[in-house]
C-alpha distance (Angstrom), angle and dihedral (degrees) to the residues before:
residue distance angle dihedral
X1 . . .
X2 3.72 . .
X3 4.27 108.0 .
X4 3.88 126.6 170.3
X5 3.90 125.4 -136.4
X6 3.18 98.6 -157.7
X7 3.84 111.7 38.3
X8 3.38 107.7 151.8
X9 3.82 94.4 71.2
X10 4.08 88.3 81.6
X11 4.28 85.4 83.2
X12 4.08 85.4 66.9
X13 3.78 90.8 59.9
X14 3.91 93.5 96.5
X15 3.98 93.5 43.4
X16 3.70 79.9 110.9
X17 3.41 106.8 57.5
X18 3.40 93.0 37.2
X19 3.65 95.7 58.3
X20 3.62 91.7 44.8
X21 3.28 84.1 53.5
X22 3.80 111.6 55.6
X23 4.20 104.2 10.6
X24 3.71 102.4 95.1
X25 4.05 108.9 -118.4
X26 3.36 120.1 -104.6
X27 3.89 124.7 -103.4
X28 3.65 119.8 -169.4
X29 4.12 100.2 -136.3
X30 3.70 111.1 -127.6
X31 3.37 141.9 165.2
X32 3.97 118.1 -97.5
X33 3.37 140.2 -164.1
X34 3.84 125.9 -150.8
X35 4.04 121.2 -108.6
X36 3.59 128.0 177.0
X37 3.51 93.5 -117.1
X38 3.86 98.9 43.2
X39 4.33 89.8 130.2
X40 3.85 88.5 56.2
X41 3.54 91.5 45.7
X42 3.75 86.7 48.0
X43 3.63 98.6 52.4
X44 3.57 100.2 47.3
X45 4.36 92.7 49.5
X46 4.08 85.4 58.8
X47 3.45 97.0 46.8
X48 3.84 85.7 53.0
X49 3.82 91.7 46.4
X50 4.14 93.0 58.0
X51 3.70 105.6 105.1
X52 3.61 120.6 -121.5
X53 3.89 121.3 -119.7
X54 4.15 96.1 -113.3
X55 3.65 94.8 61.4
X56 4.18 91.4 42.0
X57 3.78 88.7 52.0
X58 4.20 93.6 45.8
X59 3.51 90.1 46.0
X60 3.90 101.0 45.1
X61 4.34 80.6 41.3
X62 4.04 88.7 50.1
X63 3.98 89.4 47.2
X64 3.76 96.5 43.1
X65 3.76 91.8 55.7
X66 3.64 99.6 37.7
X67 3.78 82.2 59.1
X68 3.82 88.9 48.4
X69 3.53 95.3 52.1
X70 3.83 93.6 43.8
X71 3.93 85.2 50.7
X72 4.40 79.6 65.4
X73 3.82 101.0 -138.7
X74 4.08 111.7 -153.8
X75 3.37 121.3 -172.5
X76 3.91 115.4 -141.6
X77 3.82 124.3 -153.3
X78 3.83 132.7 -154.6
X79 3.87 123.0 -54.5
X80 3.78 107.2 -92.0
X81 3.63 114.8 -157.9
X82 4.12 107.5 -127.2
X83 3.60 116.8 -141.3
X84 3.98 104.4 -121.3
X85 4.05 122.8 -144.6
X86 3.95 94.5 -118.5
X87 3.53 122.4 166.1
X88 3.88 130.4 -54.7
X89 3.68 98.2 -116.7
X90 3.81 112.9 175.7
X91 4.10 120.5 -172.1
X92 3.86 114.7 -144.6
X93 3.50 104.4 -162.2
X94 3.59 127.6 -168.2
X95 4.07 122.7 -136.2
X96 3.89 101.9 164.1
X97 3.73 109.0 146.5
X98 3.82 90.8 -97.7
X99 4.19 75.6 72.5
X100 3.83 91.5 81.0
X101 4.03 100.1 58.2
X102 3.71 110.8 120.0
X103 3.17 102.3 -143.3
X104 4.25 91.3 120.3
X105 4.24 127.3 80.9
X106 3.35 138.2 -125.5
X107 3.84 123.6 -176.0
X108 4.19 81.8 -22.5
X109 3.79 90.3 -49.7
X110 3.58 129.7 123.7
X111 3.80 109.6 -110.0
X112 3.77 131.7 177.2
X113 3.90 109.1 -106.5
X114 4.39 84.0 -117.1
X115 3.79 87.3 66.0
X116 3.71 94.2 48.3
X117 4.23 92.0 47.8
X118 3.41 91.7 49.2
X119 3.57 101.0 48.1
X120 3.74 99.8 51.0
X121 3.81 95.4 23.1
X122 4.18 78.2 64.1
X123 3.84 91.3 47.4
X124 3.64 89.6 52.1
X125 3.38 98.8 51.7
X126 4.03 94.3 43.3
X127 4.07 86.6 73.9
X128 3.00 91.0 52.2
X129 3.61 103.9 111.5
X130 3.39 123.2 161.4
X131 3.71 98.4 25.2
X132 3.61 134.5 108.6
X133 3.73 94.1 -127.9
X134 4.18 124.0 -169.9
X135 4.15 141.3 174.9
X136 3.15 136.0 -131.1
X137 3.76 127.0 -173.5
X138 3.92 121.4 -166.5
X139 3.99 130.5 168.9
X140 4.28 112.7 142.1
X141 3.76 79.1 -21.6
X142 4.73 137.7 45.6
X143 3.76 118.1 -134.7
X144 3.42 139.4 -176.3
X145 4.11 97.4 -133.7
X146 4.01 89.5 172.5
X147 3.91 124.0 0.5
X148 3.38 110.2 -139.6
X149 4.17 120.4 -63.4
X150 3.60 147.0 152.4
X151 3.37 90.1 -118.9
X152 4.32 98.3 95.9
X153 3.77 88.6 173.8
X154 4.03 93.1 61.7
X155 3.64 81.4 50.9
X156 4.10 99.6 47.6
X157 3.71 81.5 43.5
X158 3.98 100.5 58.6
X159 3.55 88.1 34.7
X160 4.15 93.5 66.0
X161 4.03 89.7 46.9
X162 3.70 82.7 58.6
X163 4.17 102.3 122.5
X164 3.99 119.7 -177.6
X165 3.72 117.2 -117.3
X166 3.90 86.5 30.1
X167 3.89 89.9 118.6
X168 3.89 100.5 29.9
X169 3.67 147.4 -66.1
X170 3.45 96.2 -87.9
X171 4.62 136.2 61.4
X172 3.89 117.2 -104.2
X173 3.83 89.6 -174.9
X174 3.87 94.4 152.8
X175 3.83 87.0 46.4
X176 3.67 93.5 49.1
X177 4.19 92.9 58.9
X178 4.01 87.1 37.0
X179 3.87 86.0 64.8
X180 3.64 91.7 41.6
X181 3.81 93.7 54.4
X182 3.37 91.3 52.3
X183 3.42 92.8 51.7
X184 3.98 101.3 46.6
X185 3.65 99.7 32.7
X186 3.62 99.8 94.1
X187 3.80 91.5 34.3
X188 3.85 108.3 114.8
X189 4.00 113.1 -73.8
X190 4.14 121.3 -88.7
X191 3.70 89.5 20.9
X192 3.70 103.0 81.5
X193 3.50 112.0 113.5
X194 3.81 135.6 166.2
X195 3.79 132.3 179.4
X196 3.35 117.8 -161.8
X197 3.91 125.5 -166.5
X198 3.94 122.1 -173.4
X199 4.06 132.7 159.6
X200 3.91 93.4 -156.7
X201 3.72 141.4 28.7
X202 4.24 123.0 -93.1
X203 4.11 109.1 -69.4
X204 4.26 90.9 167.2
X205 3.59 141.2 42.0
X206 3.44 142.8 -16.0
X207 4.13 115.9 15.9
X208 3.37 108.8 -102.1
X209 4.27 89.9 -147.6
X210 3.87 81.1 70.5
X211 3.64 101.1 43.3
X212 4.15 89.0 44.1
X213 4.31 88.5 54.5
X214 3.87 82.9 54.3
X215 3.55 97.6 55.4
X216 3.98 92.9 43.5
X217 3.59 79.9 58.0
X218 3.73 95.4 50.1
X219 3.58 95.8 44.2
X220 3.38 102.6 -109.6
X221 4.14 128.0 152.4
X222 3.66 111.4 -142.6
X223 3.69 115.4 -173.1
X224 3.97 115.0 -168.3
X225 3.41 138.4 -148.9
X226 3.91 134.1 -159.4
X227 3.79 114.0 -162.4
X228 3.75 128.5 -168.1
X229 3.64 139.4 86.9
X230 4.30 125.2 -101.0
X231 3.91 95.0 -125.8
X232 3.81 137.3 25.1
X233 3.76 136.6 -175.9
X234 4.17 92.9 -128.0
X235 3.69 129.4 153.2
X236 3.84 140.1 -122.4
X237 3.77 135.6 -121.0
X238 3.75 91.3 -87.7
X239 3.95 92.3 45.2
X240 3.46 101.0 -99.3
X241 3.58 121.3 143.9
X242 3.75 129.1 -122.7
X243 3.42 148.9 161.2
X244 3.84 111.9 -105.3
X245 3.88 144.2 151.5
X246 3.50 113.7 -94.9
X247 3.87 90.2 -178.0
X248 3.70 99.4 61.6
X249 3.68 91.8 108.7
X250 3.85 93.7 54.5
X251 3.82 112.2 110.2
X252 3.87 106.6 -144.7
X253 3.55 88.7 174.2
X254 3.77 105.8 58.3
X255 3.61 86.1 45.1
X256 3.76 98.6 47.7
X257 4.21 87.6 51.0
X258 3.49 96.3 43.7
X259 4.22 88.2 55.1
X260 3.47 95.2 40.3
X261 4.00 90.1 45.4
X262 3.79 97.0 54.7
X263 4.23 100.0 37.5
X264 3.76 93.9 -91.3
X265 3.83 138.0 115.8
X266 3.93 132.6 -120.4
X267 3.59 121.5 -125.1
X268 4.12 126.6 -158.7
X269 4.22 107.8 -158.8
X270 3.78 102.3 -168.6
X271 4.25 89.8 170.8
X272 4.34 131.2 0.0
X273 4.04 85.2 -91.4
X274 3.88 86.9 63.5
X275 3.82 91.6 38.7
X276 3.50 96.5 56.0
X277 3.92 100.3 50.2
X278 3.21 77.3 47.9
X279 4.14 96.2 63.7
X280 4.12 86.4 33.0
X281 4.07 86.8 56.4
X282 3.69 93.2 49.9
X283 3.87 86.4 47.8
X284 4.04 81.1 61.8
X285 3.40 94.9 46.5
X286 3.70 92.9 41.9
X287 3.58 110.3 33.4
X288 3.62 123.3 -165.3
X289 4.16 119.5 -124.2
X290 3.75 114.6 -103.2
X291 3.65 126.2 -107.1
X292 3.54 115.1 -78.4
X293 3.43 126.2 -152.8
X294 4.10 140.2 -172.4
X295 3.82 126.5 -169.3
X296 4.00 99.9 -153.5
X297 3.75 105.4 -139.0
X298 3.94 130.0 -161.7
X299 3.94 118.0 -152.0
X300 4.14 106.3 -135.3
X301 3.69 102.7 176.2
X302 3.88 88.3 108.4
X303 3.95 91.4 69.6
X304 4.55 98.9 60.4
X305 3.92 79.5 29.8
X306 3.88 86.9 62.9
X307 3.95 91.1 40.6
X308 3.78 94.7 59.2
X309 4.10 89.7 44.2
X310 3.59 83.6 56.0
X311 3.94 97.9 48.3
X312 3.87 89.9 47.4
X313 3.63 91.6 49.2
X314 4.01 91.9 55.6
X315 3.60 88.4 39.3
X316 3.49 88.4 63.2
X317 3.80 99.7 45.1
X318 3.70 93.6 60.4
X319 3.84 96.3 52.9
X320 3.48 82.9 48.8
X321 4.27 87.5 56.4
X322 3.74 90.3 40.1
């Protein structure tokens, strides 16, 4: 779209014409002497002194685009969305074994509490603009599953290949943030943020008390997450079904300390509803940047600027052949 800065210099373009018009020419005053035929003489100087129509068109063409290139046209392309340096938000996402009770719904169906994670731990991250956004996966064993990127659909994608009892039986939680750290702590300051999601309490490797005093120390926000429902409809080792627990092995504790110890909060899901004001609250407390966007713009005043060089120039090659 093609915009002027300057528009209000159009109302000089009949300066010209108007001083042409009312400024008394100039006459040199010299002394005369009479002749007989001074009214011939007379005559035939003003007819030479009318201007011809070539130089009145270059020089109303030369003033017309000086004016036009004074005026500073710019044209301005479409909006381009600029990538803004958000926070480095990593997701550490538990898929022990313990990750494939059912004990979670879905449209009134009995889901496994993996299905439910993955599904709004994907939403979450899919409004995520802005951020640099990665995954980790730990079980027995921490891995990166995607370091952190722009690219939130790379992440929502690894995310829903997530299967439980991919990295072990068992829950590295202290291994889990250890990896994280690593990863964030040279990230740029007050933009460090983990969230950490577990259904059970740290059965291998490192302690995850030490790991969470080295990320107070690296400034680094951990927010946690304890997953699992109160009561269940299971069954015993002859079959028989009863109503048990099937968060007994979650540690509340450790995962209270470790948010309260680095700046963030602790979260209890009992059922998706939970879970997902859960995610929308840590969208409050973690706010994505706005959109940004640039219109790129190209100056063009060279282009009438170059007209009105060239009109002057011929302007002054035929006074020069006159």
């Amino acid at each position: 779209m093609l915009e002027w800065q300057w528009p209000w210099l159009c109302v000089l373009l009949p300066l010209p014409w108007l001083a042409r018009r009312f400024l008394p020419s100039y006459a040199a005053q010299r002394e005369s002497i009479r002749v007989p035929f001074f009214t011939d003489l007379a005559s035939s100087s003003e007819d030479n002194r009318r201007p011809s129509l070539v130089p009145v068109c270059l020089a109303s063409v030369l003033w017309g685009f000086l004016l036009m290139a004074a005026a500073r046209p710019v044209w301005y392309g479409e909006p381009i969305n600029i990538a803004s340096s958000g926070r480095d938000l990593l997701l550490a996402i538990d898929i022990s074994d313990s990750m494939r009770i059912d004990d979670m719904k879905i449209d009134d169906s009995s889901a496994m509490r993996i299905d439910v994670v993955k599904k709004l731990a994907a939403e979450f991250v899919a409004d995520r603009k802005g951020d640099r956004v990665g995954l980790i996966l730990f079980g027995q064993q921490a891995y990166l599953q995607t370091p952190l990127t722009f690219d939130r659909s790379a992440v929502v994608s690894e995310l829903k290949e997530a299967l439980p009892g991919f990295a072990g039986s068992s829950t590295a939680i202290g291994d889990a943030m250890g990896l994280a750290i690593n990863l964030l702590r040279d990230r740029p300051a007050e933009s460090r943020v983990l969230i950490l999601l577990s259904d059970g309490s740290n059965t291998y490797g490192s302690d995850p008390l030490g790991a969470m005093l080295v990320a107070q120390e690296a400034d680094i926000k951990i927010h946690t997450i304890g997953l699992g429902a109160l009561s269940h409809i299971g069954a015993d080792v002859t079959g028989k079904k009863k109503l048990v627990n099937p968060s007994r092995d979650l540690d509340e504790q450790a995962l209270l300390s470790i948010a309260e110890t680095t700046g963030g909060q602790f979260f209890r899901a009992h059922d998706p509803d939970e879970l997902s004001g859960i995610y929308k609250k840590i969208d409050e407390l973690e706010p994505a940047p706005a959109d940004e966007f640039m219109r790129p713009q190209k100056s063009l005043y060279q282009w009438p600027l170059a007209v009105s060089l060239l009109c002057g120039i011929m302007l002054v090659v035929l006074k020069e052949r006159q």
